[in-house]
VEXVEX-864543 format. One line per field, with one value per residue (C-alpha): x, y, z; residue in three letters. Coordinates in steps of 0.25 Angstrom, whole numbers, padded with zeros to 4 digits. Each point is the difference from the previous one (the first is absolute). Example, Ala and Ser with C-alpha at 12.3 -4.5 7.8 and 13.67 -1.06 7.14 Angstrom:
x	[0049 0006] $
y	[-0018 0014] $
z	[0031 -0002] $
res	[ALA SER] $
***
This chain:
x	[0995 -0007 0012 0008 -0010 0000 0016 0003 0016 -0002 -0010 0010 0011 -0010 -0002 0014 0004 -0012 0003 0015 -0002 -0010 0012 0011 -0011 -0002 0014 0005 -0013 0007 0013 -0003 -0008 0012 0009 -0007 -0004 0017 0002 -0010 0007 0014 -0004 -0005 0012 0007 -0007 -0001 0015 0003 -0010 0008 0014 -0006 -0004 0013 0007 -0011 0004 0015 -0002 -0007 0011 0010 -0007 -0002 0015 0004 -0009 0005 0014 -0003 -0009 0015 0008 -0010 0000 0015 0001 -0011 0008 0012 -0009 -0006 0016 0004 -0012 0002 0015 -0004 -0010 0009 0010 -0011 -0007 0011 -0005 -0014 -0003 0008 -0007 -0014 0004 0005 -0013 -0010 0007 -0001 -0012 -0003 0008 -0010 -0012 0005 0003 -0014 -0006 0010 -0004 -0014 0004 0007 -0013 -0009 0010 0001 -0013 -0001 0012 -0008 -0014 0010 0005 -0011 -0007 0013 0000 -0015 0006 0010 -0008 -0008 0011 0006 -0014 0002 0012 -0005 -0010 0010 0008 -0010 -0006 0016 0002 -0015 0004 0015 -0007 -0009 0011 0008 -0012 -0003 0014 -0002 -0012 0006 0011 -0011 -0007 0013 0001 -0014 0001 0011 -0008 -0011 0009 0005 -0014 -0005 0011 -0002 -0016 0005 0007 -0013 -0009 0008 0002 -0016 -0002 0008 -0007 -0015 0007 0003 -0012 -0006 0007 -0001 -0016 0001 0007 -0010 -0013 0007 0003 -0014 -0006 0009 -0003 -0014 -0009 0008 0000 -0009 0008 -0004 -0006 -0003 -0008 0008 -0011 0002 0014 -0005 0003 0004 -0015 0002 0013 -0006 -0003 0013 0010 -0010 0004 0016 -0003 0000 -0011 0001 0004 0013 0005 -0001 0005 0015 0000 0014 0003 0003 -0012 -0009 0008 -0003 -0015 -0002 0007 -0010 -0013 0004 0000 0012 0005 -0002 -0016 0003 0009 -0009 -0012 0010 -0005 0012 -0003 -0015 0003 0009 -0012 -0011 0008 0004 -0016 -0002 0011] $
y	[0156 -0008 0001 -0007 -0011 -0002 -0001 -0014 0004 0013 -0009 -0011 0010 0009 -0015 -0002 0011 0002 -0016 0004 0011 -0009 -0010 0010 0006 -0016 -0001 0012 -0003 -0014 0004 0010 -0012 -0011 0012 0001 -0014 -0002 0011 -0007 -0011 0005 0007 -0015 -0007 0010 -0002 -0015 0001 0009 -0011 -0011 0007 0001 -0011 -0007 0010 -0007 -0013 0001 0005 -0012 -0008 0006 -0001 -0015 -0001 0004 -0009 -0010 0002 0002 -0015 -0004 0004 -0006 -0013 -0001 0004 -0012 -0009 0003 -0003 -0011 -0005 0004 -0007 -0013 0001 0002 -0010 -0010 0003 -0004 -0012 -0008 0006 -0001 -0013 0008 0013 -0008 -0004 0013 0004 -0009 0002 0016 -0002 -0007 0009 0010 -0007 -0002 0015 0004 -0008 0010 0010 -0003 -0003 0013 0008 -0006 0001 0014 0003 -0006 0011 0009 0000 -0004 0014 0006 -0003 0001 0016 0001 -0006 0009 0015 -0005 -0001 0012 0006 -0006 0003 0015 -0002 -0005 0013 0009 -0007 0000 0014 0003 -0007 0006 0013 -0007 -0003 0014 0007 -0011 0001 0016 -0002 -0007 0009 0011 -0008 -0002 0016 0002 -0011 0008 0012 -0008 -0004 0013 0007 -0012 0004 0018 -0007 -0006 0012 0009 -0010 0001 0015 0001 -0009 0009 0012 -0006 -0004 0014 0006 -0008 0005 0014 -0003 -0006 0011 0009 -0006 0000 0015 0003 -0009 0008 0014 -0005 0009 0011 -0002 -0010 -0009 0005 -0010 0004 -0009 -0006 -0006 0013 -0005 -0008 -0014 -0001 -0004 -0015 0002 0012 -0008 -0008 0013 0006 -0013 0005 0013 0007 0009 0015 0004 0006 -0014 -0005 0011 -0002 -0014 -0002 -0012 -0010 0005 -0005 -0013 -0002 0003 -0007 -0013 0002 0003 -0012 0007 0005 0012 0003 0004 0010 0006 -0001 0005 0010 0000 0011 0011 -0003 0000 0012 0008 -0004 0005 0013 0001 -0002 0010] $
z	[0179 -0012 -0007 0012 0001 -0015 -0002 0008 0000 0007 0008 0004 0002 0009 0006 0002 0005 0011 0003 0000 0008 0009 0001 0004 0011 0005 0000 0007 0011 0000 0003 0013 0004 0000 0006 0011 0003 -0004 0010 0012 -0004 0000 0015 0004 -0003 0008 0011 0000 -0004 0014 0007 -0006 0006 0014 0000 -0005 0010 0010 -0005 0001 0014 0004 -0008 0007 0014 -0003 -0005 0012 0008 -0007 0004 0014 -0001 -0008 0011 0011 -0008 0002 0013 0004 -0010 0008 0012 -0004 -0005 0016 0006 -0010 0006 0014 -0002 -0005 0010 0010 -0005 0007 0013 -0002 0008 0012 -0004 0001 0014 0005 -0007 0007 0016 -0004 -0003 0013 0008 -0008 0006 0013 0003 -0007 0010 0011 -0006 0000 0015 0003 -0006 0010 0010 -0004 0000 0015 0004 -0007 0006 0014 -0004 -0002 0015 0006 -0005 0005 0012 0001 -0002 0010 0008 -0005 0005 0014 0001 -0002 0008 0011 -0002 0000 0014 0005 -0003 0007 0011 0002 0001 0010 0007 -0002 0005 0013 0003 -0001 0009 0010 0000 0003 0008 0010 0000 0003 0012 0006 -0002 0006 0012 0001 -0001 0011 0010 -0004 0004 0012 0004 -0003 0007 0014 -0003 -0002 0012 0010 -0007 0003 0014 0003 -0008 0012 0009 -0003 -0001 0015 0004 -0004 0004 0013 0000 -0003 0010 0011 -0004 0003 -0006 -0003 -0018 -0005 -0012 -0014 -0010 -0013 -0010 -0009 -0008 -0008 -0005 -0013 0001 0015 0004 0002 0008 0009 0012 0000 0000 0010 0009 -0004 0006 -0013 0001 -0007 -0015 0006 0004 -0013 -0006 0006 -0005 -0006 -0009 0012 0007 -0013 -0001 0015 -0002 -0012 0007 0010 -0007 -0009 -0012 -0011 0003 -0015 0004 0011 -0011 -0011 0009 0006 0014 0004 -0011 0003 0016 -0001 -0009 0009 0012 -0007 -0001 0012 0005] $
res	[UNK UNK UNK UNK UNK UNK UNK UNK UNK UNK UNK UNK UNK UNK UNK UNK UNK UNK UNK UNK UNK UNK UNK UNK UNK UNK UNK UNK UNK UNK UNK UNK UNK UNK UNK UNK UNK UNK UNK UNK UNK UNK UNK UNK UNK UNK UNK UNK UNK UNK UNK UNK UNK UNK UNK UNK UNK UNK UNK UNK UNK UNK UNK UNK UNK UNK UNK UNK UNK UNK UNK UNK UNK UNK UNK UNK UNK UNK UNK UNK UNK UNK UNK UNK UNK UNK UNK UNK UNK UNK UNK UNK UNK UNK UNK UNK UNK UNK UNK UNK UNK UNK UNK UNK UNK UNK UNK UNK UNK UNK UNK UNK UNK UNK UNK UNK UNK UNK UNK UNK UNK UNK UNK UNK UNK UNK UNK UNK UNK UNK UNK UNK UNK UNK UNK UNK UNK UNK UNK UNK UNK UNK UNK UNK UNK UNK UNK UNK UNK UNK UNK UNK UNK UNK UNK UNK UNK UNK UNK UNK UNK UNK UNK UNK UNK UNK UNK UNK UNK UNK UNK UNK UNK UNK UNK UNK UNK UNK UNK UNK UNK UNK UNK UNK UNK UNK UNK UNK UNK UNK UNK UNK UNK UNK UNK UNK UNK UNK UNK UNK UNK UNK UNK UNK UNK UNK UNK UNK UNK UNK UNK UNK UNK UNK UNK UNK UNK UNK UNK UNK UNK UNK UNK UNK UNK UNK UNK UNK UNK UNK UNK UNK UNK UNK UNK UNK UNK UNK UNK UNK UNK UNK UNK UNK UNK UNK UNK UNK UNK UNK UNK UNK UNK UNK UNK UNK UNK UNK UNK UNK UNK UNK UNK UNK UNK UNK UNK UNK UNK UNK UNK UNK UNK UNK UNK UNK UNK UNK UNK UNK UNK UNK UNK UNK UNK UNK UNK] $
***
């Protein structure tokens, strides 16, 4: 190692060769470092080179759109340049006329006013009709309403009438009932009065028989307060000459219509009492 540091060539050359080999070590880290920042770089430019062809592609969309708004706008521009060319040709065609156009202007316009004010006319007019309308319809449901009323009081009093009419139709057969029944009445009254003329009669005869036997039978008399219900009329049909059980007890239908007429009473109580069958028991007792 002295002999190294003593010789200066083999120093220098060590040197070098260490600083040589220093350099190339330097250079070789410098060169991986520039490729990979050449590479980043590389990878950059791509990308703002895709970038940049979106957005040219963007770009000549949007040109392209506006291109064709353009044309669109160039052809509306013609169209209204022909308009305008007609309208300056209508327009010169008219000017001759305008004085008379003002006119004809100015009395439609006048004409326009005047019918405004009709209208405005026709509307109040119109809402008049309308609310006239409107009570007129009240008007007529309450008619309407009447009118049902009406029918419902006509049909109510048709029936009325069907049924009088049916009333007096039964009321004509029940007065010939009635007349026929007054005259069957009638009959039965003259019939009843020659009964009670005879019963008397036969009554008469009998008292008379007996008062010329004298005293050989004594008349019988029962008590015909036994018979339920015949106590107020005792005395009376005692005064008749009906005096025992067994002359009640063949009284037939005429003979209770003749009593009755003479008690003054309905023969409906003698049957409801039934004298007879209590008259006919009684005597059956007695027997």
């Amino acid at each position: 190692m002295e002999f190294i540091a003593n010789d200066p060539v083999f120093f220098w050359l060590l040197w070098g060769a260490v600083a040589m080999a220093g350099v190339v070590f330097g250079w070789s880290l410098r060169g991986g470092t520039y490729e990979r920042e050449v590479r980043e770089a590389l990878s950059r430019m791509e990308q703002e080179k895709n970038t940049l062809a979106r957005l040219y592609t963007h770009v000549k969309h949007q040109h392209d759109l506006r291109e064709a708004d353009f044309r669109r706008a160039s052809l509306e521009v013609e169209k209204l340049r022909s308009l305008v060319q007609v309208l300056e040709e209508e327009r010169a065609t008219l000017l001759p006329d305008a004085p008379l156009n003002a006119a004809r202007i100015a009395a439609a316009e006048s004409a326009a006013a005047q019918y405004a004010q009709k209208v405005t006319a026709l509307e109040v007019l119109t809402n008049s009709l309308r609310a006239q309308n409107a009570a007129l319809s009240a008007q007529l449901a309450s008619l309407q309403k009447d009118m049902g009323d009406w029918d419902t009081l006509y049909r109510g009093f048709k029936h009325t009438q069907e049924r009088l009419a049916a009333y007096e139709q039964k009321s004509m057969e029940l007065e010939k009932e009635r007349n026929i029944l007054e005259a069957e009445l009638t009959k039965a009254r003259t019939e009843i009065e020659q009964l009670q003329a005879e019963l008397l009669t036969r009554t008469e005869t009998t008292r008379s028989r007996g008062s010329r036997k004298g005293g050989v039978a004594a008349p019988q008399v029962d008590d015909l307060n036994n018979i339920k219900g015949m106590g107020p009329f005792v005395e009376r049909l005692l005064s008749m000459g009906i005096t025992t059980f067994a002359q009640i007890g063949r009284w037939d239908d005429d003979a209770v219509i003749a009593v009755a007429k003479t008690l003054d009473i309905s023969p409906g109580k003698i049957y409801r009492d039934d004298w007879v069958g209590q008259a006919l028991r009684l005597s059956g007792e007695r027997r």
